[in-house]
N, C-alpha and C positions, 0 to 999 in steps of 0.2 A: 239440370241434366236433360239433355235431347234426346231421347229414345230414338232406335228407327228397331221395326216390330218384323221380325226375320221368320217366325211362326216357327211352328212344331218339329224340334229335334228329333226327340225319340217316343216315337207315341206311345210305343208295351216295351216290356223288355221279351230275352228269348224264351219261348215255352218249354221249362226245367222241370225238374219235382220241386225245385225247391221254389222257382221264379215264375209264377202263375199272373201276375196281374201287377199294376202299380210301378211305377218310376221314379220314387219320391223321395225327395230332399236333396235335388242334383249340387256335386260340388267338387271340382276340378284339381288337381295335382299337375305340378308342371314334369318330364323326364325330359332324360340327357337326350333323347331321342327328337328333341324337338317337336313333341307332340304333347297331348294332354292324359290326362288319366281321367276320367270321370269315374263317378264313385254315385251310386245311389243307392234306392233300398224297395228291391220286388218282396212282393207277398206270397208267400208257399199255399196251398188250397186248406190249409187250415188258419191264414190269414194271420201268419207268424212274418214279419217283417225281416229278411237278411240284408246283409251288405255285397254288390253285386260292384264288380269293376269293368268298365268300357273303354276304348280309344278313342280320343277324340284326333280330326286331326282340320287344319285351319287352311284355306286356302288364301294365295294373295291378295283375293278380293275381300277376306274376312268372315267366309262364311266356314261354317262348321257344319264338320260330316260325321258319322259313327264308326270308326274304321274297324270294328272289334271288338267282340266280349268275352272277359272269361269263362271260361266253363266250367267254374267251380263260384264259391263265393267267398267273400273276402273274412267274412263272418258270419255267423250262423247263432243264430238262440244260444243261449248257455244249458246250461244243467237244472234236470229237474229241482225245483224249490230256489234258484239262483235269481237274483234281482232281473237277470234280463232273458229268461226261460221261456217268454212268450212272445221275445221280439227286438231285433237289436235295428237300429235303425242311424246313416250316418251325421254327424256332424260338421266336422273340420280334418283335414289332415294338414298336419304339420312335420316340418324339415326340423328335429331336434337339435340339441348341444351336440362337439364334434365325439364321435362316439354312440350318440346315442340310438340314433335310428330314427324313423320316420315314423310319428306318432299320430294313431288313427282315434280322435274324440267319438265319442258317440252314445246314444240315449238307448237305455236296457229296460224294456216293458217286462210288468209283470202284473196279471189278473186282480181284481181286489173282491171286496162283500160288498162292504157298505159304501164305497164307493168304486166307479167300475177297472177304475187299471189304475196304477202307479208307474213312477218310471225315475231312473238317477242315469246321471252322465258315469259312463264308463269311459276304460280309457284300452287298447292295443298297440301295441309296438311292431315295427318290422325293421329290424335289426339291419346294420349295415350289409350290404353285399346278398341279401334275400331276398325274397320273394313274397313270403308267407307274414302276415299275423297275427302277432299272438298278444292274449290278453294277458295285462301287468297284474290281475288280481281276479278271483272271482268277485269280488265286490267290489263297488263303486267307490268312482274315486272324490263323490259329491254325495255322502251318506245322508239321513236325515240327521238336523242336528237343531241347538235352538234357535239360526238363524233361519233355517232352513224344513221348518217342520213338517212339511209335507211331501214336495216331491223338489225332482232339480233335472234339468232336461236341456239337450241341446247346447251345448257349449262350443265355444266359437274362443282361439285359442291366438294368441300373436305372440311371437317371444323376440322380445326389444334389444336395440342393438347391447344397453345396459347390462344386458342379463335377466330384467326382471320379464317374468312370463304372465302375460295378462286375459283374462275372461270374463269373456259377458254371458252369460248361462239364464234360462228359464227357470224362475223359480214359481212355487203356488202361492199366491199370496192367504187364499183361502179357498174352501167347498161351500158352496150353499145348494139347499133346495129349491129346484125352480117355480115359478108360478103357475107350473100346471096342475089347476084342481082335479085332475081326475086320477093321473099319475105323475106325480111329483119324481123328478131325477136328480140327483147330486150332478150341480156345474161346478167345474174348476173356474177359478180366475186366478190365470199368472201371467207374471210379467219378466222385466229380464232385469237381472243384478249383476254386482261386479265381482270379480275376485282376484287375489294375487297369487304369484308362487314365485321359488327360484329355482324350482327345478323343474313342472309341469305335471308334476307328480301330485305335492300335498298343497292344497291351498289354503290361504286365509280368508276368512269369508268374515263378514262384520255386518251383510244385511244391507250394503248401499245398492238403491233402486236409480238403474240407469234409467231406464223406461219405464214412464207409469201411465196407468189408463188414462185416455186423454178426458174420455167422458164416462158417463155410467153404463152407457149401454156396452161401451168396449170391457172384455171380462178374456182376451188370452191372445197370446205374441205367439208368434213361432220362431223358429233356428234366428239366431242375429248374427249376420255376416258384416264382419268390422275390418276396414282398411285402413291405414295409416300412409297421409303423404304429407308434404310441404307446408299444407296449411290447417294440418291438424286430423281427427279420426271421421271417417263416414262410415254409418251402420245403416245396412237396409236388415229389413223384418217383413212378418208380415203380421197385422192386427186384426184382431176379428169380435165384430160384431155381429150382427146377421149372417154376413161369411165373411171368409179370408180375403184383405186386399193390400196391397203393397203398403210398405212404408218406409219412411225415412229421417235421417236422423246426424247431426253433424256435432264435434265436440274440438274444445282445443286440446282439452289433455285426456281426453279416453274417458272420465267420472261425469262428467256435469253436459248432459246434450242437449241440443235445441231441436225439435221435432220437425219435422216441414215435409209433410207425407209426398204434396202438389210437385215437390221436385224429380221425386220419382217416378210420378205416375208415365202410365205409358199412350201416344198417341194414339189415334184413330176408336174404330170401334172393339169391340170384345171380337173373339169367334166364338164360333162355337165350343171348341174346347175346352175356352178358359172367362167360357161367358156369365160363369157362377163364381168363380174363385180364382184369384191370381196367389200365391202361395209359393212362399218358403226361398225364397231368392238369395243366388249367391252371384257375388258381382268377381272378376277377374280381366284382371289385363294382357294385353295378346298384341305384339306387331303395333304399337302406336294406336290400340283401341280398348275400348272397354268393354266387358261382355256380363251379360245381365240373364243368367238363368232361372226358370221359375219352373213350380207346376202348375198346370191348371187344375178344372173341376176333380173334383173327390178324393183331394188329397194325393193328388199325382195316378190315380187311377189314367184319365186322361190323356198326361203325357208330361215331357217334357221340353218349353220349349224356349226361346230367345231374344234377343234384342241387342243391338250395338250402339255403341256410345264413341264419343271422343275419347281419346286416352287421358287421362289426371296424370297425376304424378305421385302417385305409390311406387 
């Protein structure tokens, strides 16, 4: 895949109460309107993550402009003591069964002791003919369980022409203590697994590892944005050692993938922006092209920004 590097969409989001900082984990919805919907997720000044919605809209040359944000947000932290109380943050939106509504995944932070946050994929709905979402539960719909003993984050949703509804989700595989002798910290290491459903709702989890660390120093994945075309599934991620940097990942049937990060990666040099961390990419197709959004340095503090591709055949 041939990158061409389009730079910085949307550096901050608008100065809200609730949208102080941060543009992280961009990822696109198509409307009847012939434009896009972006979806990401600003920080309030108590550094609580919402779900924030933008315009995109695409000119004939292919480039992409911000035409618009709501001024409200799409979701907001849940309820005191509620799994995602300290931070809701997006995943994937999905086009449901006929009936069902337009289904918004997304990962619910909440504080911990002994180790410092927890988090499980939640799920919101917006009902045909609305506007608004609403969440299907106050709890997660990726609870702790014995495949899943720790946490489950970021879920990335496809639902096949079969029927059956497919996810690749971060799970923890483990906490350790790190090697620092003066103050030792609890690190996560997760990676991303698979799961089934037939409705989008309850899944089957059984603990298979689509993505595993390539090496020892890599210890955590982020959101995996999976495509399906003609010659089988592409998943971009991003992996992180020393920091976040792209990655990539190809399979025939969705289970079993072959890693090949160098396909992704993007040409030329860094900027400034994203000269510490390329993060959290979701890929989408537009007018005979492909479009590759990321964030850069601090986890989307920095920005959000772009790249064009040929178009595949999804």
């Amino acid at each position: 895949m041939q990158w061409q590097r389009r730079g910085v969409l949307l550096s901050a989001p608008p100065r809200r109460a609730w949208s102080h900082s941060h543009v992280a984990l961009p990822v696109v919805e198509s409307t009847a309107e012939n434009t896009l919907n972006l979806y990401y997720s600003p920080r309030d000044e108590k550094g609580r993550a919402h779900i924030a919605r933008a315009r995109l809209e695409v000119t004939p040359a292919g480039a992409l402009s911000v035409a618009g944000h709501d001024p409200d947000p799409v979701l907001s932290p849940g309820e005191l003591g509620a799994f995602d109380d300290a931070g809701v943050t997006v995943s994937c939106v999905v086009e449901g069964a006929p009936g069902q509504g337009t289904l918004l995944y997304y990962t619910g932070w909440s504080l911990g002791v002994t180790v410092p946050f927890y988090f499980y994929a939640g799920l919101a709905v917006r009902r045909p003919g609305e506007n608004v979402f609403e969440r299907v539960s106050k709890a997660p719909i990726l609870e702790r369980n014995a495949v899943d003993p720790y946490l489950t984050a970021s879920p990335w949703v496809l639902r096949e022409a079969d029927g059956v509804w497919r996810m690749w989700y971060v799970s923890c595989a483990r906490w350790e203590m790190d090697e620092n002798p003066t103050h030792p910290t609890p690190r996560h290491y997760y990676h991303v697994r698979y799961a089934q459903s037939a409705d989008g709702l309850r899944w089957q989890r059984e603990g298979r590892v689509a993505i595993d660390f390539k090496d020892a120093g890599e210890y955590a994945m982020g959101r995996p944005c999976v495509t399906r075309g003609a010659d089988g599934y592409r998943m971009w991620l991003c992996a992180r050692g020393a920091n976040y940097g792209l990655a990539y990942a190809s399979s025939a049937d969705g289970t079993h993938w072959e890693r090949a990060d160098a396909d992704t990666a993007l040409p030329g040099s860094q900027e400034a922006w994203d000269s510490e961390m390329q993060a959290y990419p979701a890929v989408f197709e537009r007018g005979g092209r492909r479009y590759l959004l990321y964030n850069g340095n601090g986890y989307g503090r920095s920005g959000v920004g772009y790249a064009v591709g040929p178009g595949g055949s999804e």
